[in-house]
N, C-alpha and C positions, 0 to 999 in steps of 0.2 A: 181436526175439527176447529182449532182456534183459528187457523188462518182464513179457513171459510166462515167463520161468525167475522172476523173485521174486514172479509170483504161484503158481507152482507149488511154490516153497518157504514161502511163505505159506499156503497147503493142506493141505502135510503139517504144520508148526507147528502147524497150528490143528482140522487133523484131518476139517476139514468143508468142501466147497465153499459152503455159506449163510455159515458163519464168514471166508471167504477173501472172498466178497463184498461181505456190510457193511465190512469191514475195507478194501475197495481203494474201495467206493462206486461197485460196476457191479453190473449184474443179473446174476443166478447165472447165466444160459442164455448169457450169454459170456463169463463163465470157463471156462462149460465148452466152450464155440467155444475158445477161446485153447489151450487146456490139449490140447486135440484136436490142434490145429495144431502144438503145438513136436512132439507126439509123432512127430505126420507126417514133422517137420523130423528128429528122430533116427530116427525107421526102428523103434519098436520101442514097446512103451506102459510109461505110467510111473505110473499108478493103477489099482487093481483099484475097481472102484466097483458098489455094489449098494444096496439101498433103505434099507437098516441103515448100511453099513459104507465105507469110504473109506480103503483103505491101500495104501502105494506098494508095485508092485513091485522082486523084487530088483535092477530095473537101476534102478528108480525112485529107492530108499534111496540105491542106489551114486551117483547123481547127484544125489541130493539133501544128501550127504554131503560130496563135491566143490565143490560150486557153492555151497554157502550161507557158508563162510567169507571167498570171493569177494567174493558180496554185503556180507556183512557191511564188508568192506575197503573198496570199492568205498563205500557209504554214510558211513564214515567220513571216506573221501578228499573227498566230496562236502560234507560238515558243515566238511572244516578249509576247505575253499574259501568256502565261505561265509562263514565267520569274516574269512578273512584279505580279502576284499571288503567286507563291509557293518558291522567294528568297526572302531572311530574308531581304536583305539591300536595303534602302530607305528612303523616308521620310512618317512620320507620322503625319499630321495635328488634335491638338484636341481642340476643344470649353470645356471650364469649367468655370463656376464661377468664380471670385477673390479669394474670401474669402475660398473657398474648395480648389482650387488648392494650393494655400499658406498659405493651416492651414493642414486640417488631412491630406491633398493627397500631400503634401510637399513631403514627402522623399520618396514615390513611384516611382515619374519621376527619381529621380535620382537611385533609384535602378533599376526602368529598365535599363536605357541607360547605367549603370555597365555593365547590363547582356548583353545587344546586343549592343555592341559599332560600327555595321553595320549601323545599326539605328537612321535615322535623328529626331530631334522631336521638331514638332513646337505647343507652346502652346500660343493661343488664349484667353484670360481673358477676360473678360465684365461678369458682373452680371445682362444683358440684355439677354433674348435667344435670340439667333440670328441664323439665316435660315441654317443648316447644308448643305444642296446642295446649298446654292446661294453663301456662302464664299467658300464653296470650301472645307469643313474639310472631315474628315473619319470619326471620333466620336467627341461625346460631353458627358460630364459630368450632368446632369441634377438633381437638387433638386424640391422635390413637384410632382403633378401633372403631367402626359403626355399627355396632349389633341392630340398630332400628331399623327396619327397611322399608319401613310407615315411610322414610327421609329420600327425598331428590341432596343430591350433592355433587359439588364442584371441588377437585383439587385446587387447594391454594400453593399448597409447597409440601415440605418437611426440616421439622428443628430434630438436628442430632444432640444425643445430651452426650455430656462428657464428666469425667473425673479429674478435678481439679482440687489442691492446697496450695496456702499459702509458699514461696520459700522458704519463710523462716522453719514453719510447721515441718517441713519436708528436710531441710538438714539434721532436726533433732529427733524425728521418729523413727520406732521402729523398717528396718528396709522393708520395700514394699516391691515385687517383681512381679502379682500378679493378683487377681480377684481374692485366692485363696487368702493371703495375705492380709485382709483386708481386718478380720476380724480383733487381729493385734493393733489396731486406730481407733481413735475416736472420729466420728462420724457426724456429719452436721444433714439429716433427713429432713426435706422439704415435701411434705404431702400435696399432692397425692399420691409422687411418686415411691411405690411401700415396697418394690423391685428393682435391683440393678441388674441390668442383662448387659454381658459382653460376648465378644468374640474375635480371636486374637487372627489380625490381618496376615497373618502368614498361613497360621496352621488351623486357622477355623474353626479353631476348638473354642466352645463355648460354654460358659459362665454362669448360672445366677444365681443371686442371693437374697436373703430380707435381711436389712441394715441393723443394727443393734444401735441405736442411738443414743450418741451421747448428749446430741442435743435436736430436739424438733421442732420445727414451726410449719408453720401452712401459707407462709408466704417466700417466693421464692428470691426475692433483694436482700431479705433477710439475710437466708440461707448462706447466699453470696457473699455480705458482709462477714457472716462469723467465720467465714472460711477464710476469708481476706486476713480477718484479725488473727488468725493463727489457731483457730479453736480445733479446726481439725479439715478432714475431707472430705465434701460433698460432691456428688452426683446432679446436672444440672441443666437444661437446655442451654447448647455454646449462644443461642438467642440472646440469653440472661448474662452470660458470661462474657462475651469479646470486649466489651470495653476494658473490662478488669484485665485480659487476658493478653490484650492489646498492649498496655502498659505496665506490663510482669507485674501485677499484683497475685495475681493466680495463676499457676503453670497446671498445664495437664501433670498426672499423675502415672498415669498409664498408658504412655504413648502409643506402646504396642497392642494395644487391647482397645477394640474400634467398641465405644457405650451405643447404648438401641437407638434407634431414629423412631418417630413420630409422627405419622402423617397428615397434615393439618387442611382439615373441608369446611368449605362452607356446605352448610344442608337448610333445607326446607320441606314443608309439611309435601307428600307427592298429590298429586291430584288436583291442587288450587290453584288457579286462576292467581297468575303471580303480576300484581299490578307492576305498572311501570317504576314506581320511587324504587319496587324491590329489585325489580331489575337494573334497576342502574346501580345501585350498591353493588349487587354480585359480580357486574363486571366489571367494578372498580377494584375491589377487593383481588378480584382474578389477576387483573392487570398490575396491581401496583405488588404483587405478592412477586408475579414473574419475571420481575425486573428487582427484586430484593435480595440480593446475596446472600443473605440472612436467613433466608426461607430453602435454600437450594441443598437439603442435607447430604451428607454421605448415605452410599446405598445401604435398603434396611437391612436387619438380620432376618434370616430367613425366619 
């Protein structure tokens, strides 16, 4: 019924059903079907029409009075949506992690916002997930698990975490041959990981534990450091880790014992109209992930 109310305000604008025609790009004999039909739908006619002349009646004017500021609104509303879907410039909200956002996904943000300097971009950190429609973001970064399936998501990669100590820590401790072993260390627990899962690259036999901490923090450079300093063994994304690891500051621990991998998505609310600024993120992000060695884990554990 709306399409035939603005071709019937298109009529009277233009004065003429041939003019209301070319103008919509339908044959005149069904405009004037259409124009027939809403009339049926109110109960009453809304054109006086003769072989000259084409003018509303007074209930016609009265409705066409009513109804055309409507339209008028109504196309407006339709124009700012457009806008705010298919132009590049705006603002960008994204939930991620800490520790991902300010480790592998570092130089990303700033090579997008290089590339679309239109482009506002608000980044959200907590290593908490937090409710993507109730703060209000466009995307979130996500590690592990997707239980929501409210979420559209795109693989970015996967960070394998590993078991790493110092040297020094590691010649004066207790021998270490395998998970079981673990309990006789102290241990440096970066939350939120509250789980260590292994399984041994030969024999497939598998692992897990909850860490008995000797020391905890919730940030994982932390973590990193006290293992460096010698304080004891942490569990880590090698993400976190290759620098140190690169320069024997931290040797893996347990060679033989392959630690859990991670599967890292971007997600978004399913169902929405995903304007353009979001789309260009996700496929920046896609792209600069799969060109990232860092992102390319060992296969998961089952």
């Amino acid at each position: 019924m709306l399409d035939d109310l603005a071709l019937f305000v298109s009529v009277v604008e233009l004065g003429s059903l041939r003019a209301a025609s070319l103008k919509a790009d339908l044959p005149a004999p069904t405009v004037t079907r259409r124009l027939q039909k809403l009339e049926e739908a109110l109960g009453c006619r809304l054109l006086h029409r003769s072989a000259r002349r084409l003018v509303p009646t007074p209930e016609g004017l009265q409705y066409f009075e009513q109804c055309r500021p409507l339209l008028q609104a109504l196309q407006q509303a339709t124009q700012s949506l457009d806008a705010h879907l298919h132009q590049e410039a705006g603002l960008v909200r994204v939930l991620a992690p800490i520790n991902l956002a300010n480790g592998p996904l570092r130089s990303y943000w700033s090579s997008f916002m290089r590339q679309h300097p239109s482009i506002q971009l608000e980044l959200r950190l907590s290593n908490h997930h937090e409710d993507l429609l109730g703060v209000g973001g466009d995307v979130a970064v996500r590690a592990g698990p997707l239980p929501d399936s409210s979420l559209s998501q795109r693989r970015l990669g996967a960070v394998s975490n590993v078991l790493v100590a110092s040297p020094d820590y590691l010649k004066s401790a207790p021998p270490l041959s395998g998970p079981a072993d673990l309990g006789a260390h102290r241990l440096v627990v970066a939350d939120p990981v509250t789980q260590w899962r292994f399984q041994h690259r030969h024999t497939r036999v598998q692992h897990t534990c909850v860490p008995q901490a000797h020391c905890r923090v919730n940030e994982m450079q932390l973590a990193a450091h006290m293992a460096e300093s010698g304080v004891g063994l942490t569990y880590l994304p090698h993400t976190q880790l290759h620098a140190r690891m690169q320069r024997g500051a931290l040797v893996e621990a347990l060679p033989d014992w392959q630690a859990e991998q991670r599967t890292v998505y971007v997600v978004w609310p399913q169902g929405q109209l995903m304007p353009l600024r979001v789309r260009l993120l996700v496929e920046h992000l896609v792209a600069c992930a799969a060109a990232d060695p860092l992102l390319q884990g060992e296969p998961a554990l089952p």
